[in-house]
PAKOLVEX-93330 format. One record per residue (C-alpha): residue in one letter; z, x, y. Coordinates in Angstrom, 1 decimal, always signed. Example, Ala and Ser with C-alpha at 12.3 -4.5 7.8 and 13.67 -1.06 7.14 Angstrom:
<recs>
{voti a | Z +7.8 | X +12.3 | Y -4.5}
{voti s | Z +7.1 | X +13.7 | Y -1.1}
</recs>
This chain:
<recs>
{voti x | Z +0.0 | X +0.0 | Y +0.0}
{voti x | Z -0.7 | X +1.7 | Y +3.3}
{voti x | Z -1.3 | X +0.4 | Y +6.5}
{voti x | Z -3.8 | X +2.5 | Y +9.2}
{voti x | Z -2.5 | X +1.2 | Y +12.6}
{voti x | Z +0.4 | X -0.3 | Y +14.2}
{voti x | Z +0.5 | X -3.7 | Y +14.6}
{voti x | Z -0.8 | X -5.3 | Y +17.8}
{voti x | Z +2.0 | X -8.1 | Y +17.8}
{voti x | Z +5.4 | X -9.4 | Y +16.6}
{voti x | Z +2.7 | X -12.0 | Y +14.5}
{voti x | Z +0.9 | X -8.9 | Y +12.5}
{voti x | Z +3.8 | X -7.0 | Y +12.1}
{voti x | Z +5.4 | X -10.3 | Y +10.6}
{voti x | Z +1.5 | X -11.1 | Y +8.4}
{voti x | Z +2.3 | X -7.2 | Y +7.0}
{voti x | Z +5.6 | X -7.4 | Y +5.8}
{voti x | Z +4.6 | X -10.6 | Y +4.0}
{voti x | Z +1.4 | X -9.7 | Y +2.4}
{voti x | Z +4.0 | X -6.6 | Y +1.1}
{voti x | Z +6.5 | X -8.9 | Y +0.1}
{voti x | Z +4.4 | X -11.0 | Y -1.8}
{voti x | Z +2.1 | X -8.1 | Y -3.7}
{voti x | Z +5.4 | X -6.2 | Y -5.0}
{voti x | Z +7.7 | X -10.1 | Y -5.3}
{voti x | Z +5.0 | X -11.9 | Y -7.4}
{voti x | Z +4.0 | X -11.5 | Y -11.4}
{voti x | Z +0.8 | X -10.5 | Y -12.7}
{voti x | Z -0.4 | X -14.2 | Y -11.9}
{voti x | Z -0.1 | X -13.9 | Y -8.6}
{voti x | Z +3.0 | X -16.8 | Y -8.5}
{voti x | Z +6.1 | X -16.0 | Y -6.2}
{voti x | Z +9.0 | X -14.5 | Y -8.8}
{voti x | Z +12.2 | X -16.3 | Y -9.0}
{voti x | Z +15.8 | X -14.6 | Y -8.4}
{voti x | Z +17.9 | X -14.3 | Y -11.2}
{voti x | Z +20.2 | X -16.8 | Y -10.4}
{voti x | Z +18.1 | X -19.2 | Y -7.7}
{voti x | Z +14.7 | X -20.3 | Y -6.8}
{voti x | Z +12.8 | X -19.6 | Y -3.7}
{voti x | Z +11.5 | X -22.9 | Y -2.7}
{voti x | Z +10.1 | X -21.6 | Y +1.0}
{voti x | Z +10.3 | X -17.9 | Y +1.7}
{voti x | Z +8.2 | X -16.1 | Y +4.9}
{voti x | Z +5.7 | X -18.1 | Y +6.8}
{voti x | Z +8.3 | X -21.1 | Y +7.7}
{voti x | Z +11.1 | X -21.7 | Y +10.3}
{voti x | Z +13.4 | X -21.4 | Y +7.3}
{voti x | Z +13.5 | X -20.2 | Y +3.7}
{voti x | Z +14.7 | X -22.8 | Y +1.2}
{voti x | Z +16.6 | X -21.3 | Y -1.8}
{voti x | Z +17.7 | X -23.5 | Y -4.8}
{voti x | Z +20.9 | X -22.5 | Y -6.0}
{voti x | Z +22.0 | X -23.8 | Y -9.6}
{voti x | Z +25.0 | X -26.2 | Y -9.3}
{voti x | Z +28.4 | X -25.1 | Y -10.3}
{voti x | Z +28.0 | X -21.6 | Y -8.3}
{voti x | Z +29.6 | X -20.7 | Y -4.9}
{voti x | Z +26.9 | X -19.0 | Y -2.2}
{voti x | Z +28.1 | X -15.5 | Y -1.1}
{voti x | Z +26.4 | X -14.1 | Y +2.0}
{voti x | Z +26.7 | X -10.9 | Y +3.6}
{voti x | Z +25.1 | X -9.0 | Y +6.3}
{voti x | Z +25.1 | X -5.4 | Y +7.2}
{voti x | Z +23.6 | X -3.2 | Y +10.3}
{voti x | Z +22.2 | X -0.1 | Y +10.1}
{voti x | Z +21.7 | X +1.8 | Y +13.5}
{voti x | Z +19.6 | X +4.8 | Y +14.1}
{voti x | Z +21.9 | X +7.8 | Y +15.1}
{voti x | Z +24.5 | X +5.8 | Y +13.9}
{voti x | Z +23.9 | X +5.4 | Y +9.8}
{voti x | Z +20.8 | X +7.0 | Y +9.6}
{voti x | Z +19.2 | X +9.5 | Y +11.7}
{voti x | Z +15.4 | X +9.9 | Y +11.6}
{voti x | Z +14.7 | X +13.3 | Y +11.2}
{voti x | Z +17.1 | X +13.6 | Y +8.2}
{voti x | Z +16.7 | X +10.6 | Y +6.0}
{voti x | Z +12.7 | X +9.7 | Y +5.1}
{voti x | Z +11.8 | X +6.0 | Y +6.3}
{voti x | Z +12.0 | X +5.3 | Y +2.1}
{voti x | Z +15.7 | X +6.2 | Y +2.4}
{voti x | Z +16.4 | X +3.9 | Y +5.4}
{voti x | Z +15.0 | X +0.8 | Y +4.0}
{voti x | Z +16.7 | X +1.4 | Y +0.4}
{voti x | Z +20.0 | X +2.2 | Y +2.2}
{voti x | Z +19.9 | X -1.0 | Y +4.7}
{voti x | Z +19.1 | X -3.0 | Y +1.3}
{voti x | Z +21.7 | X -1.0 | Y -0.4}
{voti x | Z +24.5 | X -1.9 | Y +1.6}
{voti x | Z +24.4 | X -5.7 | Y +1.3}
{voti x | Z +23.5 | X -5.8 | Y -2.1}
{voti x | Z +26.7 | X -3.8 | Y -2.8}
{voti x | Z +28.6 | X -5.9 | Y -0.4}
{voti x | Z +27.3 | X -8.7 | Y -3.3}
{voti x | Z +28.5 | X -6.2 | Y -5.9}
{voti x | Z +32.3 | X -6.1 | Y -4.8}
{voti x | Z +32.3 | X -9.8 | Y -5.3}
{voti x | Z +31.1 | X -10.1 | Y -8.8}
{voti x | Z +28.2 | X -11.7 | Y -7.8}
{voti x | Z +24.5 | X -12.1 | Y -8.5}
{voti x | Z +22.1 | X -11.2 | Y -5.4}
{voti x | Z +19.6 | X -14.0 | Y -4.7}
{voti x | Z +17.6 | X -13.6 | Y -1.9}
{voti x | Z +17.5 | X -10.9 | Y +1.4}
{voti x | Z +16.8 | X -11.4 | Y +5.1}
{voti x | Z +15.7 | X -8.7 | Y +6.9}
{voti x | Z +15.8 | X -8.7 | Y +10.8}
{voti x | Z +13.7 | X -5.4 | Y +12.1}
{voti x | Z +14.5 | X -4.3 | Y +16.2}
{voti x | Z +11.6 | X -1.6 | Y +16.9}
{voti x | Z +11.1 | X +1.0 | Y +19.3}
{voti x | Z +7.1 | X +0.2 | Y +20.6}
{voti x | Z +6.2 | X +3.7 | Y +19.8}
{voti x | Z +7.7 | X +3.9 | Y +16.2}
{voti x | Z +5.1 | X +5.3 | Y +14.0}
{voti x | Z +3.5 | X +3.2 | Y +12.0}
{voti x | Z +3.1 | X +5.1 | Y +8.9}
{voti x | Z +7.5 | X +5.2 | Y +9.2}
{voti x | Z +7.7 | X +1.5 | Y +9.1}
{voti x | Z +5.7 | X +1.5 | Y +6.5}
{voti x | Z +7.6 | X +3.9 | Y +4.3}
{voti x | Z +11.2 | X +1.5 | Y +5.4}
{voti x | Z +9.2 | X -1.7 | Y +3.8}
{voti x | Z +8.9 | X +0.0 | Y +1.2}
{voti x | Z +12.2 | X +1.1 | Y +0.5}
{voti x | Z +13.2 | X -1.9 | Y +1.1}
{voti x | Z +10.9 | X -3.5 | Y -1.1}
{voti x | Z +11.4 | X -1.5 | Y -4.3}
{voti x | Z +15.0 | X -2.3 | Y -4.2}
{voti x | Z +14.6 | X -5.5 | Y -3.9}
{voti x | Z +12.0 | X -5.6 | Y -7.2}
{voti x | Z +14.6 | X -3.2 | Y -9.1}
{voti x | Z +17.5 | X -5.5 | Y -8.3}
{voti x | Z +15.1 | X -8.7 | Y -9.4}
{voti x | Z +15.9 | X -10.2 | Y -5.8}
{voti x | Z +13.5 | X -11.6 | Y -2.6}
{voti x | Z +13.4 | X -10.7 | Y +0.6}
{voti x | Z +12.6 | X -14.4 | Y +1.8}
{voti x | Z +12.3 | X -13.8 | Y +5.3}
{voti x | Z +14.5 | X -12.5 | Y +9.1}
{voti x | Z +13.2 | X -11.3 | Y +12.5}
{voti x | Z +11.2 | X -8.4 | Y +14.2}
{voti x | Z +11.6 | X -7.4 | Y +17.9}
{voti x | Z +10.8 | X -4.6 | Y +20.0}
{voti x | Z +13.7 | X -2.6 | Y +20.8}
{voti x | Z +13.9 | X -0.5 | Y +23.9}
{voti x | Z +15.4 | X +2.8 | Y +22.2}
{voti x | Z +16.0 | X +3.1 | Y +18.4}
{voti x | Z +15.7 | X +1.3 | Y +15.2}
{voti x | Z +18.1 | X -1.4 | Y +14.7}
{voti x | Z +18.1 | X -3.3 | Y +11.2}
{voti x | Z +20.0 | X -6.3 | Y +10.5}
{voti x | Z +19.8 | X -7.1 | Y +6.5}
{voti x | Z +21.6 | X -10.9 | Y +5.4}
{voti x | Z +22.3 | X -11.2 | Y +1.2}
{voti x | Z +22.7 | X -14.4 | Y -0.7}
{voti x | Z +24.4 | X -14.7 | Y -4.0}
{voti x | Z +26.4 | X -16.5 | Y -5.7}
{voti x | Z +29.1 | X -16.8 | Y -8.8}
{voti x | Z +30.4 | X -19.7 | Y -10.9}
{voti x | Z +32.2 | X -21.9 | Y -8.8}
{voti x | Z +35.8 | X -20.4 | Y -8.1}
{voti x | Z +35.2 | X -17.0 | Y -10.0}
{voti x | Z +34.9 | X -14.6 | Y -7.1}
{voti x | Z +36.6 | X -11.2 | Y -7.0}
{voti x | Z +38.5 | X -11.1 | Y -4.1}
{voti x | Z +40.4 | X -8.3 | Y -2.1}
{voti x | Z +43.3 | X -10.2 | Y -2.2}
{voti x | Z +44.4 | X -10.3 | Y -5.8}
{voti x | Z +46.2 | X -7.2 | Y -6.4}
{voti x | Z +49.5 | X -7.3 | Y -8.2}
{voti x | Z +52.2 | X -5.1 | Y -8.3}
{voti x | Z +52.0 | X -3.3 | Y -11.7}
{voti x | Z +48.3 | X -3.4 | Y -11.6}
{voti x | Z +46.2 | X -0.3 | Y -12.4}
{voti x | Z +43.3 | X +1.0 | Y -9.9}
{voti x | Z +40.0 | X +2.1 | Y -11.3}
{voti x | Z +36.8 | X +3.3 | Y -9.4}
{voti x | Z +33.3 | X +3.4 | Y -11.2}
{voti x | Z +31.1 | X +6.8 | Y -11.0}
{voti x | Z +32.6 | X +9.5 | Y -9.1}
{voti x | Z +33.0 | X +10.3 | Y -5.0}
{voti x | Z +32.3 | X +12.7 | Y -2.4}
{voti x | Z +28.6 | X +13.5 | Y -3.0}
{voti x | Z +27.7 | X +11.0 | Y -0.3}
{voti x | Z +30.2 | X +12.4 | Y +2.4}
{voti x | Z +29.1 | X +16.1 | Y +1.2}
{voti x | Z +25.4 | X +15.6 | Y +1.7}
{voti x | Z +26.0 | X +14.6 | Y +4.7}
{voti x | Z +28.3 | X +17.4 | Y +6.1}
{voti x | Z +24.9 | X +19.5 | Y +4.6}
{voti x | Z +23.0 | X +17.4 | Y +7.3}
{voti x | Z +25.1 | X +18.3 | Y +9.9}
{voti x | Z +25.3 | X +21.8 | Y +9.4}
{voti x | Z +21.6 | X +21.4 | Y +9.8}
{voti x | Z +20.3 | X +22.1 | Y +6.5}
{voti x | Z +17.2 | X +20.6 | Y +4.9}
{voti x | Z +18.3 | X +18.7 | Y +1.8}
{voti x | Z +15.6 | X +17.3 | Y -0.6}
{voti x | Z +16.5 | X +13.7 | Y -1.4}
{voti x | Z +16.0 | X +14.1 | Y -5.0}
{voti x | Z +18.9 | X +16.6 | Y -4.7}
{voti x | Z +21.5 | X +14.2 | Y -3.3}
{voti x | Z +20.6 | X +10.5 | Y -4.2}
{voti x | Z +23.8 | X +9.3 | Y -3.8}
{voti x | Z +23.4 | X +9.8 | Y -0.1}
{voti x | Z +19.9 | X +9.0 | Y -0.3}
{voti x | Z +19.0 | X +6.2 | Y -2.5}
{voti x | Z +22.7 | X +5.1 | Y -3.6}
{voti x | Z +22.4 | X +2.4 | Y -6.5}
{voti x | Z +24.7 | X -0.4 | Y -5.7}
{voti x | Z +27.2 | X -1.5 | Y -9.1}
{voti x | Z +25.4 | X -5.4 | Y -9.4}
{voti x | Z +25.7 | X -4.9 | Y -12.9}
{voti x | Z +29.2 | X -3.5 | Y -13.2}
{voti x | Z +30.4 | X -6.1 | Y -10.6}
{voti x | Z +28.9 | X -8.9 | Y -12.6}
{voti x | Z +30.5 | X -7.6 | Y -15.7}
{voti x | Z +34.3 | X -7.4 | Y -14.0}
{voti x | Z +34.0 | X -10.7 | Y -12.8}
{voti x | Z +32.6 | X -12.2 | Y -16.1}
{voti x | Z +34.9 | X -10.2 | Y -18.3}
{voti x | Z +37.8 | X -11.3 | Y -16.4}
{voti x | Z +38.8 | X -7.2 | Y -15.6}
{voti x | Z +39.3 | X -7.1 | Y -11.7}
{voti x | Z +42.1 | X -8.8 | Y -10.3}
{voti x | Z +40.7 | X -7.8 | Y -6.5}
{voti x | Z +37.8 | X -5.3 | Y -6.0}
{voti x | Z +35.5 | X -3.7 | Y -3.0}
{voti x | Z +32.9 | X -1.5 | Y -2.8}
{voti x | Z +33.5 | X +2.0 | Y -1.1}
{voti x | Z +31.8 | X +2.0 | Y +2.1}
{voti x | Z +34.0 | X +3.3 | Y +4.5}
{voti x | Z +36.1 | X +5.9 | Y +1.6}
{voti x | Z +38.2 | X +5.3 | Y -1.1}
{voti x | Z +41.6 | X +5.8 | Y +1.6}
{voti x | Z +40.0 | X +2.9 | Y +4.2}
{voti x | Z +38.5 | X +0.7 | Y +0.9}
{voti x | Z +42.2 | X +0.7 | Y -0.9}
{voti x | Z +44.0 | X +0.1 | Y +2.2}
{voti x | Z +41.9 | X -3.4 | Y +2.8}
{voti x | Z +42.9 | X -4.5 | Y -0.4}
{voti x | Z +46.9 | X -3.4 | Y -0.2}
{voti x | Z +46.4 | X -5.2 | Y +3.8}
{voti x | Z +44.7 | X -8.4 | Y +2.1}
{voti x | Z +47.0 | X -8.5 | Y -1.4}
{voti x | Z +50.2 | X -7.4 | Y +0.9}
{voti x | Z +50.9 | X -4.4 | Y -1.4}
{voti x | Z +51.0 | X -0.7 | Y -1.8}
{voti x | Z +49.6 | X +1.9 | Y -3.9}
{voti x | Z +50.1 | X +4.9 | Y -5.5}
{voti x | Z +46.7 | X +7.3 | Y -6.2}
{voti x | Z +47.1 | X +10.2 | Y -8.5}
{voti x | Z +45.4 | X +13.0 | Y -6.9}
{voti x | Z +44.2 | X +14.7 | Y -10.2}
{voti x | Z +42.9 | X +11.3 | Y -11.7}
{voti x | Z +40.2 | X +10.9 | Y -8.8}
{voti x | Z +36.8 | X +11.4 | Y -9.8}
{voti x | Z +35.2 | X +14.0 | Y -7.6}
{voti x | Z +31.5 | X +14.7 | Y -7.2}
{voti x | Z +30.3 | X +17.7 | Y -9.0}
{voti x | Z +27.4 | X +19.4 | Y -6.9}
{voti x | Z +25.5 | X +23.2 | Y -5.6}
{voti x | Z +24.7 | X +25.7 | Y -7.0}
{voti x | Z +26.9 | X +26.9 | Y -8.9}
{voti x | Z +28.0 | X +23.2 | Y -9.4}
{voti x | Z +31.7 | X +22.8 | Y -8.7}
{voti x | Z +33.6 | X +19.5 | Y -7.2}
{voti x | Z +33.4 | X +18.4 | Y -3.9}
{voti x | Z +37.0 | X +18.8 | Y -1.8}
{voti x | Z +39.6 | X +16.7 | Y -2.6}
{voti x | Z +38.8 | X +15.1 | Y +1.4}
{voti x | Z +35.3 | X +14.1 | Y +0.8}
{voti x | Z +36.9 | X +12.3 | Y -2.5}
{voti x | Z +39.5 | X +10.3 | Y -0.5}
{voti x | Z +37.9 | X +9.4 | Y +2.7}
{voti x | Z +34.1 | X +10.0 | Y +2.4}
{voti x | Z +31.8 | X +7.1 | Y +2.8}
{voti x | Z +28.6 | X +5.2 | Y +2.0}
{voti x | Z +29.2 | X +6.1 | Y -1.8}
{voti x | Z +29.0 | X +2.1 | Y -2.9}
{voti x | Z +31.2 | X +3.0 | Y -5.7}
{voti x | Z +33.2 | X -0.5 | Y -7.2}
{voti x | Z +37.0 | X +0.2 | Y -6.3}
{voti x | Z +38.9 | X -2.7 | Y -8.2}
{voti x | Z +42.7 | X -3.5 | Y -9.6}
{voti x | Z +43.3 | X -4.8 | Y -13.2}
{voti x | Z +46.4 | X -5.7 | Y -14.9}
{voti x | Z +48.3 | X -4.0 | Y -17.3}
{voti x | Z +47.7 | X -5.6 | Y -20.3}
{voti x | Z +43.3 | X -5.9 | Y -20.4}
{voti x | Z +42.0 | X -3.1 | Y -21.8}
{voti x | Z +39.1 | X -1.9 | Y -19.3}
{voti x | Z +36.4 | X +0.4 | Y -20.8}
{voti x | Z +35.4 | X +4.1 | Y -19.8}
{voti x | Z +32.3 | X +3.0 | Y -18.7}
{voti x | Z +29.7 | X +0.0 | Y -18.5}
{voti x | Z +25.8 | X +0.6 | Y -18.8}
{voti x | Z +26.2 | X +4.4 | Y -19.0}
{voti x | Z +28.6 | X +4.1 | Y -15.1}
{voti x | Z +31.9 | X +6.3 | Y -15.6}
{voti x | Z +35.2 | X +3.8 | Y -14.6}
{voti x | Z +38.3 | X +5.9 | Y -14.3}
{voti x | Z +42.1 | X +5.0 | Y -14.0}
{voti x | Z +43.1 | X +6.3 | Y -10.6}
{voti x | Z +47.0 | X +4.9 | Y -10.0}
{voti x | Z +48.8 | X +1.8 | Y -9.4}
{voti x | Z +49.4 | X -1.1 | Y -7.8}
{voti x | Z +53.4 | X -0.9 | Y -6.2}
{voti x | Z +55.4 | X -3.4 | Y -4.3}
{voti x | Z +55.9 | X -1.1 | Y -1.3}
{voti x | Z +53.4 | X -2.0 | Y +1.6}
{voti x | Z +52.6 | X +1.9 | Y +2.1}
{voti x | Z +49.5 | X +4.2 | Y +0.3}
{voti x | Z +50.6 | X +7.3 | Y -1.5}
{voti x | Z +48.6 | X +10.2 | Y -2.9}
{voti x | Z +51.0 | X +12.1 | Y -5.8}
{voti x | Z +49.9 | X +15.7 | Y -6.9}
{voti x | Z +50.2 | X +17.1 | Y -10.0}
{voti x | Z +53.7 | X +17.7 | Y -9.6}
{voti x | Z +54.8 | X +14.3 | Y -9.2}
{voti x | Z +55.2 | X +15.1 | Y -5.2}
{voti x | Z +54.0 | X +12.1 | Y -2.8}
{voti x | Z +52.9 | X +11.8 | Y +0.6}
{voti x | Z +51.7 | X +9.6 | Y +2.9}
{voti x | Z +47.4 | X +8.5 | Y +2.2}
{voti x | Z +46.6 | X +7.1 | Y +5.4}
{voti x | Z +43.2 | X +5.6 | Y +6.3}
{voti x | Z +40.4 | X +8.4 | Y +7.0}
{voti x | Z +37.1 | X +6.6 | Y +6.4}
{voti x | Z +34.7 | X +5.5 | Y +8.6}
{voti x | Z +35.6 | X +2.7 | Y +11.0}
{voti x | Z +34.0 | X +1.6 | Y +14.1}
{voti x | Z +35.3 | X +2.0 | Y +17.7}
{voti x | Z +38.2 | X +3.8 | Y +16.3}
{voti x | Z +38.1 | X +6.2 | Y +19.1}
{voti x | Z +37.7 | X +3.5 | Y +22.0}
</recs>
């Protein structure tokens, strides 16, 4: 799929992304493809998309920014990567809930002279997501922007009625788990800044992280989380939402945490990109005692990390049993206004 020239008007741009949607969303007959768990009744070309949802399910919906200079800069992540990240991070959002994506809205902001060729490369990212993930992207907005990109992605899902994991159903006594392993995310990017060329294939948990659909399904259906989240912000900011939300505390054993191994020679990544590095879209979740969680669903590591405690305060306890204080150091917004 390439497109030679930049679209004269809000109208082509819109006739493009459609005739892409449509090419990589339909099956060899040339019919629009059905979600998983809904039906796309009306998707791009009306004021509104209509989505049939099967009865007995609650809708989730999510939406995420991603800001150029601010979660992606342009001359470090190819326009591929932007588009699979902005997907990324609502589809995870869907994830953390237990729930099965159904359908994506993408609103695009432009700068007038934006290449072409880039927004080309950021459908596509988008796109191929969306086909791996067997979701739609049924339809949003385009603008011009007057400085950077700006992308606005909305994600419906839904669960049986009543059965989503929450962040608020931790229980003193239970255990916390984390699927695959952090810091790879937060370590690429310190690469980045220390202005070094990194080849995406090389880091694609930064790049093209895979959001745990799958594993979040499997929780919820199994019964396993008690309260889950996915790790956008870092494992210290992630837990402390659920403790704030459940009204409890927790205790993380510093030698239990899963660190990235990466370089050459391979080695793990510092203990700090592990506890507060972000965008890994890792499931963090709580289980009680008593249900026997596995190591690992569909070939994704899920390792024991510490426990759930009546106290409202985070600790992190060495190997020698000593605690101290695991306060919030992930990403969060205007934390410096």
């Amino acid at each position: 799929m390439m497109f030679l020239a930049l679209p004269k008007s809000e109208r082509a741009l819109i006739s493009k992304i459609r005739g892409a949607a449509r090419t990589r969303q339909s099956d060899p007959s040339g019919r629009s493809r059905s979600p998983r768990n809904g039906r796309l009744v009306t998707g791009i070309g009306d004021d509104c998309a209509v989505l049939r949802l099967r009865a007995g399910h609650d809708l989730l919906t999510t939406t995420d920014f991603s800001l150029e200079d601010v979660h992606f800069r342009r001359k470090w992540h190819p326009p591929e990567s932007v588009g699979h990240r902005c997907l990324a991070r609502g589809l995870s959002d869907i994830a953390a809930m237990g729930g099965d994506p159904a359908a994506a809205f993408l609103s695009l902001a432009l700068p007038a002279k934006l290449p072409q060729s880039w927004v080309d490369g950021f459908i596509r990212g988008v796109l191929k997501l969306a086909h791996d993930s067997r979701i739609l992207l049924a339809g949003g907005d385009t603008a011009q922007s007057p400085s950077g990109v700006l992308a606005d992605i909305v994600v419906l899902g839904s669960v049986r009625r009543g059965t989503a994991v929450l962040r608020s159903g931790a229980r003193p006594g239970d255990r916390i788990y984390v699927t695959g392993t952090l810091g790879a995310a937060a370590a690429a990017l310190n690469l980045l800044f220390a202005k070094r060329k990194l080849a995406p294939r090389q880091f694609p948990k930064h790049f093209f992280p895979q959001p745990r659909i799958h594993q979040g399904r499997v929780l919820r259906a199994k019964k396993l989380a008690s309260s889950m989240i996915d790790i956008s912000d870092g494992l210290s900011t992630d837990l402390s939402h659920i403790c704030e939300e459940s009204r409890v505390g927790a205790e993380i054993w510093e030698d239990a945490i899963p660190r990235a191994i990466i370089g050459h020679p391979a080695r793990p990544v510092a203990l700090q990109l592990a506890l507060h590095g972000g965008d890994e879209y890792e499931l963090l979740f709580t289980s009680r005692p008593n249900r026997p969680v596995p190591s690992a669903t569909s070939g994704v590591p899920i390792t024991c990390i510490g426990q759930i405690t009546r106290s409202t305060k985070i600790f992190l306890v060495d190997s020698l049993g000593q605690k101290s204080a695991l306060r919030p150091g992930g990403w969060e917004h205007f934390r410096n206004q």
